[in-house]
C-alpha positions in Angstrom: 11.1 57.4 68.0 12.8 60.6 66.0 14.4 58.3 63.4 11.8 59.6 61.2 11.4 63.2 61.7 15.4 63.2 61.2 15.1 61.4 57.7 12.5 64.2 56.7 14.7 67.1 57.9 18.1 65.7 56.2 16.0 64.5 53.3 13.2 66.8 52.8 12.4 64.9 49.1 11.3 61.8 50.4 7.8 61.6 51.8 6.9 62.2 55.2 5.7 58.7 56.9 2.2 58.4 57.7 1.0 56.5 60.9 1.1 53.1 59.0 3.9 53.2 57.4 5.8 53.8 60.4 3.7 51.0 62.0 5.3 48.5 59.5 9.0 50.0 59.6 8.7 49.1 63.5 7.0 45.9 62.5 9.8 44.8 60.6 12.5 45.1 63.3 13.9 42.3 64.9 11.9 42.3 68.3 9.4 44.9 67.3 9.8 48.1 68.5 13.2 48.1 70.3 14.4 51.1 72.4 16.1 53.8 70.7 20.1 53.7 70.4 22.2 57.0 69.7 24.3 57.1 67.4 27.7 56.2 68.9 29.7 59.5 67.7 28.5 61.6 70.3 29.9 59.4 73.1 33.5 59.5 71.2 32.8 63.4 70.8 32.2 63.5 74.7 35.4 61.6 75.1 38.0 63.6 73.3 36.3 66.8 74.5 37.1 65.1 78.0 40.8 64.3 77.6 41.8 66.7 74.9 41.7 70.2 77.4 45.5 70.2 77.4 48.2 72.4 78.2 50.4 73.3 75.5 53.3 75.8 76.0 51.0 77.9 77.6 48.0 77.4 75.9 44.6 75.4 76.3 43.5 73.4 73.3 39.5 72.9 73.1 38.8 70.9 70.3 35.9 72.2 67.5 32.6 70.1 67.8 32.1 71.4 64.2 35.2 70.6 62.0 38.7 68.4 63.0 40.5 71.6 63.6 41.8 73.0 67.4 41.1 76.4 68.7 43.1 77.7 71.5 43.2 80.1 74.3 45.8 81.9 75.5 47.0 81.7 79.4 46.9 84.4 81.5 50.5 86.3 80.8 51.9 86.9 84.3 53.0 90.3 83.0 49.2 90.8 81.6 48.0 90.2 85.5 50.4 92.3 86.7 49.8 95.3 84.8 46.0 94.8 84.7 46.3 95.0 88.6 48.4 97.6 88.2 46.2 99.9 85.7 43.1 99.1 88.5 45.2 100.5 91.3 46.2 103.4 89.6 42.5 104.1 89.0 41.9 104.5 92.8 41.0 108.0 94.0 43.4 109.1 96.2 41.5 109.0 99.5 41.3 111.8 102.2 42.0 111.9 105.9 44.1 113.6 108.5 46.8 110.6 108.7 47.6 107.8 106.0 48.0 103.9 108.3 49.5 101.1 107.5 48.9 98.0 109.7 50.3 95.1 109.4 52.4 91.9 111.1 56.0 91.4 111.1 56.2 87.7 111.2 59.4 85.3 111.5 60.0 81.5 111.8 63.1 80.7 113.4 64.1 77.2 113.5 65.5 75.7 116.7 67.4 72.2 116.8 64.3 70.4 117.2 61.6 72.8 116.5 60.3 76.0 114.9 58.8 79.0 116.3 56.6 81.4 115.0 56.6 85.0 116.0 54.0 87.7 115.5 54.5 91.5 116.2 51.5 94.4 115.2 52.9 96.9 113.5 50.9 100.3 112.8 52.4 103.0 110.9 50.7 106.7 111.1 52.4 109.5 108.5 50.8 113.1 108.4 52.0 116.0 106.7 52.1 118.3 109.9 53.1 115.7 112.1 55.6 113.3 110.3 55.8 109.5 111.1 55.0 107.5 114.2 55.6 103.6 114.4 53.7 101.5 116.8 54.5 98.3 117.6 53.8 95.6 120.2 53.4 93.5 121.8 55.4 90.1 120.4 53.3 86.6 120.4 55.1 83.6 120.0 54.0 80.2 119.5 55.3 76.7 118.1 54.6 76.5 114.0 53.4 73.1 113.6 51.3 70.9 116.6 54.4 68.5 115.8 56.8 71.2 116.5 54.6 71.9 119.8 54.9 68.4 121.0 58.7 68.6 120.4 58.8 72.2 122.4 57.1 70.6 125.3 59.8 67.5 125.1 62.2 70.5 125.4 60.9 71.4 128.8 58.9 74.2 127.3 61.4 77.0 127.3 60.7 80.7 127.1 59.5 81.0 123.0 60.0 85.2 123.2 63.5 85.6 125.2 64.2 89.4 125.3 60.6 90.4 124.1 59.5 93.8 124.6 56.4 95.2 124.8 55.0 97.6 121.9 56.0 101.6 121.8 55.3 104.2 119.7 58.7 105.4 117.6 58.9 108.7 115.3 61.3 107.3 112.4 60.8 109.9 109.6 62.1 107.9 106.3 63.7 109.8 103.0 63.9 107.4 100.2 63.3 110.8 97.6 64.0 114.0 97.4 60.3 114.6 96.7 57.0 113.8 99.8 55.9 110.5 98.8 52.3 112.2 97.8 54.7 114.2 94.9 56.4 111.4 93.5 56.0 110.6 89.8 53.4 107.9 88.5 55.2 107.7 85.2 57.3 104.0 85.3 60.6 105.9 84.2 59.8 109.3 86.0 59.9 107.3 89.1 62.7 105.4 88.7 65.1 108.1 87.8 63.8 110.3 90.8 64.6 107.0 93.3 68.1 106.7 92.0 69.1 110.2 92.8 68.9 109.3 96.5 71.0 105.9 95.4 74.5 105.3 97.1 74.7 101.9 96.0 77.4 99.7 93.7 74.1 97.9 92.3 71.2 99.7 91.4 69.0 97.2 90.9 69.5 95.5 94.0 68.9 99.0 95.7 65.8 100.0 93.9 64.4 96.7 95.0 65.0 97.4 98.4 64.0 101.0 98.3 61.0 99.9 96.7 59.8 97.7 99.6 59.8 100.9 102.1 58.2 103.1 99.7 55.2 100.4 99.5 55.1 99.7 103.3 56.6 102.8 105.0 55.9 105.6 102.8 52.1 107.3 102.2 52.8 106.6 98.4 49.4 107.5 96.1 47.9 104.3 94.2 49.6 106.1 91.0 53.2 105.9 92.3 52.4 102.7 93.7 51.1 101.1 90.6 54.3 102.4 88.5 56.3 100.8 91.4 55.3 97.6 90.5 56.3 98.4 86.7 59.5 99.7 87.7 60.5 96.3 89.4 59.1 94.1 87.0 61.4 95.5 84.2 64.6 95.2 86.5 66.5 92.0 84.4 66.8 90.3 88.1 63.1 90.2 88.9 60.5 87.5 88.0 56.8 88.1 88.1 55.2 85.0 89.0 51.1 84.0 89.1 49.5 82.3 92.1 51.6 82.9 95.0 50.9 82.4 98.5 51.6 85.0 101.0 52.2 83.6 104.7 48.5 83.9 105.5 47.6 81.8 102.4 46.5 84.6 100.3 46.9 84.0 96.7 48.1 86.7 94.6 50.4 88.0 91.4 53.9 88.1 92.9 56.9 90.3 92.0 59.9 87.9 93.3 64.1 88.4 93.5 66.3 86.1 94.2 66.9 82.6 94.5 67.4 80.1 97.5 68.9 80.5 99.8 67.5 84.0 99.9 64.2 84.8 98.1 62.1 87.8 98.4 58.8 87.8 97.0 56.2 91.1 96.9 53.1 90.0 96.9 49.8 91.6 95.3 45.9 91.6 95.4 45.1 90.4 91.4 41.8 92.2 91.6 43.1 95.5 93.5 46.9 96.0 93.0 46.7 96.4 96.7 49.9 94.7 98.4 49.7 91.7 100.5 52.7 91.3 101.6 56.9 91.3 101.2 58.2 88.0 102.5 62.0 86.7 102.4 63.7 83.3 103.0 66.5 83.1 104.6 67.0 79.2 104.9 70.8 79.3 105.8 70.5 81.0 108.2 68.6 79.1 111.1 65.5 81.9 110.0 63.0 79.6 107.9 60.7 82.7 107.0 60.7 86.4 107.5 57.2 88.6 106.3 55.1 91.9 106.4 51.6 90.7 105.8 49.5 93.8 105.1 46.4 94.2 107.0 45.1 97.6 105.9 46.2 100.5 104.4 45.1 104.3 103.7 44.2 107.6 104.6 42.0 107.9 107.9 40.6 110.2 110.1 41.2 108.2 113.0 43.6 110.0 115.7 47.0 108.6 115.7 48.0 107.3 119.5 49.3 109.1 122.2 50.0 106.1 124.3 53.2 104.0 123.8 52.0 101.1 123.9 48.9 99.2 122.6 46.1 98.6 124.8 
């Protein structure tokens, strides 16, 4: 038993129990020497500290074992994320190669009367300075969404899921979103906005630079500078949201810069711990297309040789 040793810490006048006296303390119990019980404050300590982690307009409230006050800790500010994943991009060297790639899948969902149909294109684009842009895509995959909406495409009669699918090519599509080469353009927030809205022929400039935006993060061999003052450029636009924990198609969970409501909704998508994109997905539910996405696979400056062939092999 401690009971003694804690009355000669909290009371260090008294004097310390000798072997017999203890012997006769125990003695003197009901039952002799009966198991030790803790006090029961602990267990009602255990308990609040179990139910009081609440959230309180955006803040978690841990109680303080060692007074009756309540410390808290501030959430995560979506902004904070944002810019933290922006301020980690930026820091990126600025990679070397012969061509700057982009691969990713286009991806749709198009709802039929009685099912929904996924559909899955590879999509590599190669930019070069001497060369300009090539686009290869190809070939389309389709497939039911769900194995419920399978069951109802084989009720169907299993039709063709890919009518008027082509196979992959190679396309030269050179893009000017800027005056400047995308390598030039600013990594200032402001400088970059007011060098995209000289190319702007638009009533709404906000809903412009959001769309410009989008190609100059997936089509355009942007450096992680410009890219990171991108996402700062749409975040202060009055109609954009940033929003924490989104999903990209894939089920990648990221920091999201979204626009829009339903019926149509776009959402870009972005790595917390990079500032790399994920993706730029859209719904267009009113329209028979549940789902329509770029889901970034990979993305940078390479040696690799861009392809001569049209098609993939």
């Amino acid at each position: 038993m401690k009971e003694f040793q804690l009355i000669d810490e909290v009371m260090p006048g008294v004097p310390p129990a000798d072997h017999a006296r203890m012997a006769a303390a125990r003695a003197r119990m009901p039952g002799g020497a009966p198991r030790p019980r803790r006090p029961a404050w602990p267990k009602m300590v255990l308990a609040a500290v179990a139910v009081s982690v609440v959230m309180v307009g955006g803040f978690v409230a841990v109680p303080l074992l060692r007074g009756t006050g309540v410390e808290t800790a501030a959430m995560p500010d979506p902004r904070a994320v944002l810019d933290a994943a922006a301020d980690r991009l930026a820091a990126r060297p600025l990679g070397t190669g012969a061509w700057w790639r982009r691969e990713m899948e286009q991806v749709s969902r198009v709802k039929t009367p009685v099912y929904t149909v996924e559909k899955r294109v590879k999509d590599v684009l190669w930019a070069s300075p001497e060369h300009g842009y090539r686009t290869q895509r190809g070939p389309i995959f389709a497939k039911p969404l769900t194995p419920a909406d399978e069951q109802a495409w084989k009720k169907a009669g299993s039709p063709d899921l890919c009518d008027g699918c082509q196979m992959g090519k190679t396309y030269f599509t050179p893009l000017k979103l800027t005056h400047k080469p995308a390598t030039e353009l600013p990594t200032d927030p402001e400088a970059l906005k007011a060098e995209m809205l000289r190319a702007n022929t638009d009533d709404n400039p906000e809903a412009w630079l959001w769309g410009a935006s989008q190609w100059l993060l997936l089509d355009l061999e942007t450096t992680p500078g410009t890219r990171a003052a991108l996402y700062r450029v749409l975040a202060d636009l009055p109609g954009v949201r940033v929003e924490d924990n989104v999903t990209d198609i894939d089920g990648r969970t990221g920091i999201a810069l979204t626009y829009g409501n339903a019926p149509t909704r776009q959402e870009i998508i972005i790595d917390r711990a990079s500032g790399e994109l994920l993706a730029v997905q859209e719904e267009l539910s009113d329209k028979g297309k549940a789902f329509a996405a770029y889901v970034v696979k990979r993305l940078g400056w390479t040696d690799d040789p861009a392809p001569k062939e049209s098609r993939f092999s």
